[in-house]
C-alpha positions in Angstrom: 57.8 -6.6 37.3 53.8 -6.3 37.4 52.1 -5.8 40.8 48.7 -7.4 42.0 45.7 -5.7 41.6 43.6 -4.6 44.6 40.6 -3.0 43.4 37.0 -4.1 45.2 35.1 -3.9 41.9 37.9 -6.6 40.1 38.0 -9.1 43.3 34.1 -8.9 43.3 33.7 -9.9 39.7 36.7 -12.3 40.1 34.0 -14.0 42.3 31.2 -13.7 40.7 33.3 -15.7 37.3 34.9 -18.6 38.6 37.2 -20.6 36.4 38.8 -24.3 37.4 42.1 -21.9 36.5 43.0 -19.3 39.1 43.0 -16.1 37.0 45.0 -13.2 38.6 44.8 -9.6 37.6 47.7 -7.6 37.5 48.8 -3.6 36.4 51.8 -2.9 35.3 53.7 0.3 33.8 55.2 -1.8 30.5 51.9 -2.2 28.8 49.4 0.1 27.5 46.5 -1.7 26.7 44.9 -4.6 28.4 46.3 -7.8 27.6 46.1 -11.5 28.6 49.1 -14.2 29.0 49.8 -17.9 30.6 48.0 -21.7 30.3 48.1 -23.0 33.8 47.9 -19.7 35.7 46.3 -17.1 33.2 46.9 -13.3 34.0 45.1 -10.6 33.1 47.6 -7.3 32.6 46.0 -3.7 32.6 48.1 -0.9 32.3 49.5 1.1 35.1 47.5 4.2 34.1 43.9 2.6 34.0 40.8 4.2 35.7 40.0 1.9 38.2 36.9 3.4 39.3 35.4 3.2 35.9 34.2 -0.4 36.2 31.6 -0.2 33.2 34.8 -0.5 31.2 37.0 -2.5 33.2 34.1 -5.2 33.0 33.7 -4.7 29.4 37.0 -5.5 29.4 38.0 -8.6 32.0 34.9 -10.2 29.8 36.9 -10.2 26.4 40.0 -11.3 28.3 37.9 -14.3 30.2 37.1 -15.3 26.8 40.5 -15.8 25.7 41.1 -17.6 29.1 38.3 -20.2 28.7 39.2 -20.4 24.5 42.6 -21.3 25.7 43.2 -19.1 22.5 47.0 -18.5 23.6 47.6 -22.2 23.2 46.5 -21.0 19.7 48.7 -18.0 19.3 51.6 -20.2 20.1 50.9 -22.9 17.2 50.4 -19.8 14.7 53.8 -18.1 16.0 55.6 -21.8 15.9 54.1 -21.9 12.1 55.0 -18.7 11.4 59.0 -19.2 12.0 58.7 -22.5 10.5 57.3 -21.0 7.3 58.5 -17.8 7.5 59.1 -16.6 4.0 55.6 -18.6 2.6 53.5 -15.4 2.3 50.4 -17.6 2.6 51.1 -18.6 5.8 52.0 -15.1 7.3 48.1 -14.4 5.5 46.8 -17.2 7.5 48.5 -15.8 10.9 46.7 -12.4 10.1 43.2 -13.8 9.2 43.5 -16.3 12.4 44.2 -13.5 14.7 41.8 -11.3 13.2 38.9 -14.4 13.5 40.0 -15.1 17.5 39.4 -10.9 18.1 35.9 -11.1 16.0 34.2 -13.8 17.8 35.4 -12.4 21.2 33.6 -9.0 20.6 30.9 -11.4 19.3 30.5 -13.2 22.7 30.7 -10.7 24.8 28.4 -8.6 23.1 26.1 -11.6 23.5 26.4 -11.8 27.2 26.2 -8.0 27.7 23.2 -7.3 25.3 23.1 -5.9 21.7 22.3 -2.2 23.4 26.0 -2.8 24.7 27.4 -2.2 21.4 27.8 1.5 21.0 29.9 1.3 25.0 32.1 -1.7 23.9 32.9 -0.2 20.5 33.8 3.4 22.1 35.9 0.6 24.8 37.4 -1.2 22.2 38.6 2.8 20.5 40.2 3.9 24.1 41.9 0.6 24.1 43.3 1.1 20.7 44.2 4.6 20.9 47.0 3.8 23.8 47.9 0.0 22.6 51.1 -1.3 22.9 52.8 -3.0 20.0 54.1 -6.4 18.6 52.9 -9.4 21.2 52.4 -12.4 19.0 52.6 -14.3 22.5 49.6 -12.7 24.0 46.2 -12.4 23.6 45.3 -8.4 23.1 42.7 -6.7 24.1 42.8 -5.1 20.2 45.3 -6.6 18.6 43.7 -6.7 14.9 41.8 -5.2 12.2 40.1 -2.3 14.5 37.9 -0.7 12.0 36.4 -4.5 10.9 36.0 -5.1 14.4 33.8 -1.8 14.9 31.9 -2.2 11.9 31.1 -5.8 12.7 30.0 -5.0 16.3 27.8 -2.1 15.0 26.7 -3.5 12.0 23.0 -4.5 11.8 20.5 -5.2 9.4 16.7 -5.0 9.7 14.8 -8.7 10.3 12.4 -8.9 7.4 10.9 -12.4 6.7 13.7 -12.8 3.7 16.4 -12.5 6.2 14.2 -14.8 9.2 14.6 -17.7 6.7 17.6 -17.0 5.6 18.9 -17.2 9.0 16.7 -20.7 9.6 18.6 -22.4 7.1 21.9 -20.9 7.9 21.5 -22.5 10.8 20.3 -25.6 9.5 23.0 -26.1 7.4 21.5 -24.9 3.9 22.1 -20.9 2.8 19.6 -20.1 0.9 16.6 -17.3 1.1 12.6 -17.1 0.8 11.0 -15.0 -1.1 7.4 -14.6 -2.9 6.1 -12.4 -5.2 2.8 -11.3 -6.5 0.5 -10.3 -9.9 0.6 -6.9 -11.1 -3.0 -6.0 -9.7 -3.8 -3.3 -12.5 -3.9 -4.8 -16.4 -1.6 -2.8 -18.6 1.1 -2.2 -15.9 4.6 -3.7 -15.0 4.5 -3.4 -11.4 5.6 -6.7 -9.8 6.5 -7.4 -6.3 10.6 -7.7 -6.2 12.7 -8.8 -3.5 16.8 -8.9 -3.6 19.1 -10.1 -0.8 22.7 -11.3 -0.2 23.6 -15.0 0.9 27.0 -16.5 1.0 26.1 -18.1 -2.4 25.7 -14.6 -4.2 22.8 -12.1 -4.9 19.3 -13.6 -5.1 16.4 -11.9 -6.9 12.6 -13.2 -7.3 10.0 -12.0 -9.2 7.1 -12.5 -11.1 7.2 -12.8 -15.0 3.9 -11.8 -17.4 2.5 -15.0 -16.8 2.0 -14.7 -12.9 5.3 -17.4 -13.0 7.7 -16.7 -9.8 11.6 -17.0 -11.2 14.0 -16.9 -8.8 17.7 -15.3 -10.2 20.8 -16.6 -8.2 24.5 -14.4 -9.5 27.4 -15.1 -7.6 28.9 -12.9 -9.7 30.5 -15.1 -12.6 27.5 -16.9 -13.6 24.0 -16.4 -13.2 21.5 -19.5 -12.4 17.4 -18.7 -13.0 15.2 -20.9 -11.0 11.4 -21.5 -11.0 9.4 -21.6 -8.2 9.4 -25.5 -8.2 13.6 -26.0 -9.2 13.4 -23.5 -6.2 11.3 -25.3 -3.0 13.1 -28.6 -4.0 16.8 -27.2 -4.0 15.9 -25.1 -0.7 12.9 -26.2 0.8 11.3 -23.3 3.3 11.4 -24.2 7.5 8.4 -25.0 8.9 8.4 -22.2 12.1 6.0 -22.7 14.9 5.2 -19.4 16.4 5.1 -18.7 20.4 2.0 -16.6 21.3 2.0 -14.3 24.5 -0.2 -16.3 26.6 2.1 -19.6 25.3 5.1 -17.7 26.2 3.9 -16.4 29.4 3.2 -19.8 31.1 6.5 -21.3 30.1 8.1 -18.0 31.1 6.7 -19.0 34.4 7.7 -22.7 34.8 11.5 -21.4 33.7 11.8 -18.8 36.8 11.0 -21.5 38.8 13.8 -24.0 37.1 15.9 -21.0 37.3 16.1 -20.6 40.8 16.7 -23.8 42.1 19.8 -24.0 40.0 21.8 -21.2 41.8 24.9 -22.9 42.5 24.7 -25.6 40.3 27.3 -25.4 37.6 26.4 -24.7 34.0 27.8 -24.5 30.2 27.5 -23.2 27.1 29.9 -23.4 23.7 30.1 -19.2 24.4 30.7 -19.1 28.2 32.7 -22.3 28.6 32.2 -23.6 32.3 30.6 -21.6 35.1 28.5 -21.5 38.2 24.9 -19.9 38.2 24.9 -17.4 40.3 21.6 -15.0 41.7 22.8 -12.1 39.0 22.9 -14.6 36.0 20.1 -16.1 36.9 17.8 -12.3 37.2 19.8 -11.1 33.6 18.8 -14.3 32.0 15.1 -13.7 33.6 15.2 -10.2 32.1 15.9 -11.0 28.9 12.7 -13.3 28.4 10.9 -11.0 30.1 12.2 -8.9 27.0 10.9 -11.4 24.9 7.7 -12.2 26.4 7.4 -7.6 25.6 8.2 -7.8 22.2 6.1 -10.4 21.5 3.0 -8.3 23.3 3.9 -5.8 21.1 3.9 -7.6 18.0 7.1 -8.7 17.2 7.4 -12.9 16.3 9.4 -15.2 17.9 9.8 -19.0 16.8 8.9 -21.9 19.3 10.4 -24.5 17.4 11.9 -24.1 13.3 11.3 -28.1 11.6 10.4 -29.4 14.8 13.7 -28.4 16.5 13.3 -26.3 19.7 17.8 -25.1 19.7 17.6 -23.1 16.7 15.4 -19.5 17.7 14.3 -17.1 15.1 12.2 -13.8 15.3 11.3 -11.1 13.4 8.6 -7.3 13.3 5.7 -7.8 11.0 6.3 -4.1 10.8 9.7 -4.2 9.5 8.3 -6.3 6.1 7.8 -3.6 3.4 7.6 -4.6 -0.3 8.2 -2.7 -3.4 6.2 -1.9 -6.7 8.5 -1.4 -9.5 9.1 -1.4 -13.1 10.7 -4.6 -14.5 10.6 -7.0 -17.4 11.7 -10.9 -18.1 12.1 -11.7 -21.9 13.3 -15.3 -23.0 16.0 -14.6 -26.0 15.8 -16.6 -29.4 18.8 -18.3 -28.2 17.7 -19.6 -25.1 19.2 -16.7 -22.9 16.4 -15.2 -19.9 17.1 -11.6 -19.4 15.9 -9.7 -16.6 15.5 -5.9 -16.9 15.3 -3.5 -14.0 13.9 -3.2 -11.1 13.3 0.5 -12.4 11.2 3.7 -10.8 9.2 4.5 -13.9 8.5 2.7 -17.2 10.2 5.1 -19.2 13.6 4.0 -17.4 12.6 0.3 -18.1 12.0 1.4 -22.3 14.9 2.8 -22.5 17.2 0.2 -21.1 15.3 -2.3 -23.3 15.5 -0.6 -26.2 19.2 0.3 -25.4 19.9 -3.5 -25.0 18.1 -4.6 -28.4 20.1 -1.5 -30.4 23.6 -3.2 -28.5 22.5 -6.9 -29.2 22.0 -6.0 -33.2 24.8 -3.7 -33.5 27.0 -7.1 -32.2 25.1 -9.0 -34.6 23.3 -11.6 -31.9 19.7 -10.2 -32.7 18.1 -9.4 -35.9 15.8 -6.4 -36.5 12.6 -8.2 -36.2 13.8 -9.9 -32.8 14.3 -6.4 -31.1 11.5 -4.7 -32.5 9.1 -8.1 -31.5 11.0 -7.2 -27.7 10.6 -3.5 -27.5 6.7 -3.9 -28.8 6.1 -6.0 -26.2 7.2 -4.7 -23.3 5.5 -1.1 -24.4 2.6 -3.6 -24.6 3.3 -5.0 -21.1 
């Protein structure tokens, strides 16, 4: 019962995104938000009601549905459905058809925020609202245009973090295969004070903390959240050795920015692919976006910013980040190695009264239990007011 399309704006970027499949977009009056359906001969329905002259959007949103296309992700939603009647009273397998469908939405808005631009985000999240607002209901059969999990999908498309040289290598070795983090620390440059240089961050194995004890040692403090693993500096570079990063400089960048316009256009025509796009044909407007955005580079690096040539010798793997963005802390901590073996970390705190207190506050808790004597906690507390 749906009707073809015939919009100028859709038929021109039909052309401009050709697929071995014949993709057809159609409207129809029985939906309310975009959605995509078919193998052999994928369609693309919009709703009846949709402002056709708004093509920012309707781009926005004939990329997410190309992505299904070329993902062939309804060949997916048909296994999960066939699972899910199979199964259909195992609870774990309804939580897998949730988490699936919720993954397949994700890394669409991931993609196509990748081929738009990450100043895109703000339009395709306020898109990907409108769309939910009028959305029409159960289609396990169909890939929707925001099907799943809207607020987790907003926050992961807005969500962003500033680069500082922790997170750079962190993402190296993400990308390598190994999730860990870099961090250094330094002396407290004044005699008499605690200041040390601390750094914290989040990886997928748990919170890691460095810093630097009263001998000038680096410890690095690894809590996943049931159990907490101190390493030193050497346990550390052996377990997760650092990347070595080359670093482009402008005039470097410059002259192979050069040589790739060139390579550029004489591939206009040719076909191309990539694990994000799938298959498709370079065309003059790909070829003057991709141009633009390492001409965006090639700025930001004239401007300061750092962007990897090659990370252990491997030119695929790109990381960058603003020597301006690094800022370190001065703050009031203290390491103390127990009687019984156990390292204890207090603080990071704003003053050293803070830092005494919470010492002191530990010692009167740890005798009170009966795992310290009296001479244990005051040898603790006299040293750190010494410290």
């Amino acid at each position: 019962m749906s009707l073809p399309v015939r919009n100028d704006g859709i038929e021109k970027w039909l052309e401009t995104h050709p697929t071995k499949r014949t993709i057809t977009v159609r409207q129809s009056s029985l939906v309310s938000s975009p959605l995509t359906y078919g193998v052999i001969h994928p369609v693309i329905l919009l709703p009846k009601t949709t402002v056709w002259n708004n093509e920012e959007t309707l781009h926005y949103v004939l990329a997410h549905e190309l992505v299904h296309i070329k993902r062939f992700d309804i060949i997916t939603k048909v296994v999960l459905a066939v699972a899910l009647c199979i199964h259909w009273f195992n609870p774990l397998v309804w939580v897998m058809y949730v988490l699936a469908n919720r993954d397949i939405e994700l890394s669409c808005d991931e993609t196509v925020i990748r081929q738009f631009g990450e100043n895109t985000r703000a339009v395709y999240a306020k898109v990907l609202i409108s769309m939910e607002e009028t959305r029409s209901g159960f289609t396990p059969l169909c890939n929707n245009f925001s099907r799943n999990a809207i607020e987790e999908r907003i926050t992961a498309i807005m969500k962003t973090r500033k680069t500082t040289v922790v997170s750079l290598v962190l993402a190296a070795l993400i990308v390598a295969g190994t999730t860990t983090v870099f961090a250094t620390s330094a002396l407290a440059e004044s005699k008499g004070s605690m200041d040390t240089n601390y750094y914290e961050t989040e990886t997928s194995e748990g919170v890691l903390t460095s810093y630097t004890d009263d001998n000038g040692e680096t410890h690095y403090v690894l809590d996943d959240g049931n159990t907490t693993r101190t390493l030193s500096e050497e346990e550390f570079e052996q377990q997760y050795p650092s990347p070595v990063i080359e670093w482009w400089t402008y005039d470097e960048y410059k002259n192979w920015l050069d040589n790739e316009k060139e390579t550029l256009q004489s591939i206009i025509g040719q076909k191309g692919w990539t694990s994000a796009h799938g298959e498709f044909v370079w065309t003059q407007e790909m070829v003057d976006e991709t141009i633009a955005e390492y001409e965006k580079v090639l700025q930001d690096i004239k401007n300061g910013m750092m962007y990897s040539k090659t990370v252990d010798g491997e030119q695929d793997i790109m990381v960058g980040y603003n020597p301006e963005d690094i800022v370190t802390s001065s703050s009031y901590d203290y390491f103390v190695k127990l009687e019984n073996g156990e390292e204890k970390l207090f603080g990071p705190y704003e003053t050293a009264d803070e830092l005494l207190a919470a010492v002191e506050s530990f010692c009167n808790d740890q005798v009170k239990l009966g795992n310290m004597d009296q001479s244990e906690a005051r040898e603790i507390v006299s040293q750190c007011v010494q410290n």
